[in-house]
Every structure is written in C-alpha cells, then in structure tokens.
N, C-alpha and C positions, 0 to 999 in steps of 0.2 A: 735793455737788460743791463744789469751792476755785472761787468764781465768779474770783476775782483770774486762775486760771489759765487761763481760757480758758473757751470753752462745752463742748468734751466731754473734757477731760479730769478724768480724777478719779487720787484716790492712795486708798493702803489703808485709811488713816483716816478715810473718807470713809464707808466702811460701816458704817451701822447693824446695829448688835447684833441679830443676829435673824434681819433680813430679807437679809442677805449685798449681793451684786449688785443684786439688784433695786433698793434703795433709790437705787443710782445713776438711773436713769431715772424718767421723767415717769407712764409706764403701764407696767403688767407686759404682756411677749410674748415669745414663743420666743426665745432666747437662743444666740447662740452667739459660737462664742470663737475669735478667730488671735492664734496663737503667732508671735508674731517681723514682723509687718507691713510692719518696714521704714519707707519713706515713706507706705503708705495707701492705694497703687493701691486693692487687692481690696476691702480691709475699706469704702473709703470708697462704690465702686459698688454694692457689695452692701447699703450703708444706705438708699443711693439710689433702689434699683432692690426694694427689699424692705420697706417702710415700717411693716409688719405686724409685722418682727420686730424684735429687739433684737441690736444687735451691740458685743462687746466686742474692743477690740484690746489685746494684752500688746509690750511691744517694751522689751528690757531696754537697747538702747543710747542715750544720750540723743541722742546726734544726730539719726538718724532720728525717733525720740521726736518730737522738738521740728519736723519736719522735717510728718511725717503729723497732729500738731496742727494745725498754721499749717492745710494745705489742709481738714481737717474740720474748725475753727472758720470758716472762711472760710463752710463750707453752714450752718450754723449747728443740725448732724443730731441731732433730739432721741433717735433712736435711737441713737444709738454716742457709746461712751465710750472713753477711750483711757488705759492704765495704762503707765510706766513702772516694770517690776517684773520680780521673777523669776516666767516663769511658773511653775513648779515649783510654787513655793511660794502659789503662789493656789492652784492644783489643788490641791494634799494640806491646805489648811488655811483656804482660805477660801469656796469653793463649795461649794455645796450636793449632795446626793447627786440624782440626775439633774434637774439643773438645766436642762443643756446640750441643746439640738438638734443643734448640729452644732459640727464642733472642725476646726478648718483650720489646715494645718503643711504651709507650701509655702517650698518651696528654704530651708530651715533648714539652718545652718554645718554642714557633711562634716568638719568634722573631720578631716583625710585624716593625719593624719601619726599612726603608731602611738601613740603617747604620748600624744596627744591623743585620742585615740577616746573613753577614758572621758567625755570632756564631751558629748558629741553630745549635743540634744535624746531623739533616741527610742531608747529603752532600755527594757529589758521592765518596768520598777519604773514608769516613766509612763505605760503601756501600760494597767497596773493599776490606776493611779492615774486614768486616765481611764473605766476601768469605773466607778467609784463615781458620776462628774458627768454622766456621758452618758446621757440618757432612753435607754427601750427604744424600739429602733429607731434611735435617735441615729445619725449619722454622722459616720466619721473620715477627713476627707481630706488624704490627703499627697502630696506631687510634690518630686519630686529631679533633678536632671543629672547626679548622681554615681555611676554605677554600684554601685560597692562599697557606697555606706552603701547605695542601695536592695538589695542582695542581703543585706545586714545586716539590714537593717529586713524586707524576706521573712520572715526568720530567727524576727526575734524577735517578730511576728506572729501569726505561726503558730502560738508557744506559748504565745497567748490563745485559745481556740477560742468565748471570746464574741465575736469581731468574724470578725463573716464578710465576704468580699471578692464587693463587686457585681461583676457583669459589666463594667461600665465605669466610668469617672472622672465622676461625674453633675454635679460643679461644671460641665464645658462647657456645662452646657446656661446657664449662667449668664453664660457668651462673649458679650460684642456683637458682631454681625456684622463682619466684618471684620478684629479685632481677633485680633492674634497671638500673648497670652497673655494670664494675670491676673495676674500680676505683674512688676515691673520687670526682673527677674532671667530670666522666661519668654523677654519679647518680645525681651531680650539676644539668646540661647541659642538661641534658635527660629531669629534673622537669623542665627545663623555656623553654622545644621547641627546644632547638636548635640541630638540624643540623650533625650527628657525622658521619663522614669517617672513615671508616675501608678495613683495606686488611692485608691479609695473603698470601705472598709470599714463595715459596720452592725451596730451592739451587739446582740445577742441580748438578747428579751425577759429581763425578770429570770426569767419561771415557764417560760419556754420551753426544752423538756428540748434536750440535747445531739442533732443530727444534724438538729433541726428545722429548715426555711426553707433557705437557699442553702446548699449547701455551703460550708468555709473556704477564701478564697481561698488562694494559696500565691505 
C-alpha cells in the first residue's frame, strides 16, 4: 500500500506479483468486492460490522474515490482497501480465480439512454468474467431503481445458469435496524416511493452438475 495515500487505499501497482489482492491486507480472509461504492456507505459498515473478512472497494470516479477514502481512513479498517480503477479490468486481469466471497453492484449508472446502454456495468461478458473470481457458492448481489436495466440484467442472468437466484436479497440481513437502505442512492429512493429491485444470486459449485441446488432465478 502508497502509505503517502492514506491507510486503505491502495492502486494497482501495489500488488505483489503472485499473491494478487491479498498482498494489499495485513492477514488473509474472505474477500469480497463492490463495484462502484460511491462515497463508502456499505463497503465501510460492512468492514465494520465484519472484521473477519476482507473488503475491497472499486469506484472509478475520483470524486467519490477521494470522498469514501477521507471517511474509511478516518476508521483507520485494516480490512478494506479502496481502488480507484476500472473494475473491469481488476476482474478479467488481476484476481484470482475464486478469490472472491461475495461481489456487490448496487445502483450502478442505467445507462438509460439507447446509445449508451453498451456501457452499463452488467453485461453477460462480466457475468462471465465474475464466474472465474467468485468461490463456489460465492455471491452475487445486485440492486437497481431502474426498471429496464433490471429486466435487462433478468435477461442477461439467466444466460449464465451458474448463478442461481436465492430466494431473497440476503444483504438485508446486514440492514441496521432502522436504517432505510445500504446505500446513499437507497435511503434517496426508498424517501420518494420508488420502486427498488433486488436479487442475490449464488455461483454454482465448480463440480456441481447442472439442475443441482436452487433452481435459476429469472
């Protein structure tokens, strides 16, 4: 880790040859990864509240970047690291093959305007790309306010049949009382009424044949 930069953040050149991610933290533990963080809300309660594991956060804009640094150097979380990067390209070139516990991609940019759709975050090529980092059993959780991308992302889901959809969104269970969402964008969205899509998806064992364990969600 660039100590100049703060306590938990790190950049790509930070990792050791070898050992990938890991080398960013103090002790090896379960591992998992949000996409797009924002300011820190989630990622930084979940360091908080989960001490055991290891948390990394991806956030490609520097604002917020710089934003969810200031309040997780402030805890000073030996578990969570924070990249200013493409997550993309950590996924397809810098994690390990089931590295991951769990993968969180909540209220990621809709993209709503046609033209723009090709950027969106979830797209069946990441889908795939998250097969490789995601332990068996690993989990994939996503939440949206946007209708369309979520019947998008149904879509392109569905034609991974290694991720089956739990019964429910199992992040709530990781809700504090009281509290009207996990992210800043949630507790928005939640105060004007609207509307939020949630699902919690789980990777099929690597040897686990086809039709085994829950059915795929849809």
């Amino acid at each position: 880790m660039t100590c100049s930069q703060g306590f938990c953040e790190a950049r790509l050149n930070d990792l050791s040859a070898g050992q990938g991610v890991d080398s960013l933290f103090p002790i090896r533990r379960p591992l998992e990864l949000e996409i797009g963080c924002g300011k820190g809300r989630f990622i930084i309660r979940s360091a908080v509240a989960y001490p055991d594991r290891n948390f990394l956060a991806v956030e490609v804009a520097r604002r917020f970047h710089n934003i969810a640094l200031r309040r997780a150097n402030s805890r000073q979380l030996a578990n969570l690291r924070l990249l200013c990067t493409d997550a993309k390209f950590l996924i397809r070139h810098v994690l390990a093959d089931a590295s991951l516990r769990a993968v969180h991609i909540l209220f990621p940019d809709p993209w709503p305007k046609t033209r723009h759709k090709k950027r969106r975050m979830l797209q069946p090529d990441l889908l795939h790309a998250l097969l490789r980092v995601l332990e068996d059993d690993g989990c994939l959780h996503i939440a949206t306010d946007h209708q369309e991308y979520w019947e998008a992302i149904l879509v392109a889901v569905a034609g991974v049949p290694e991720l089956v959809r739990m019964s429910r969104f199992t992040l709530d269970d990781r809700l504090p009382v009281g509290e009207l969402g996990h992210t800043n964008y949630e507790v928005k969205y939640r105060r004007t009424g609207r509307v939020i899509n949630q699902g919690t998806w789980r990777r099929r064992g690597r040897k686990e044949k086809p039709g085994e364990g829950d059915s795929p969600g849809r």
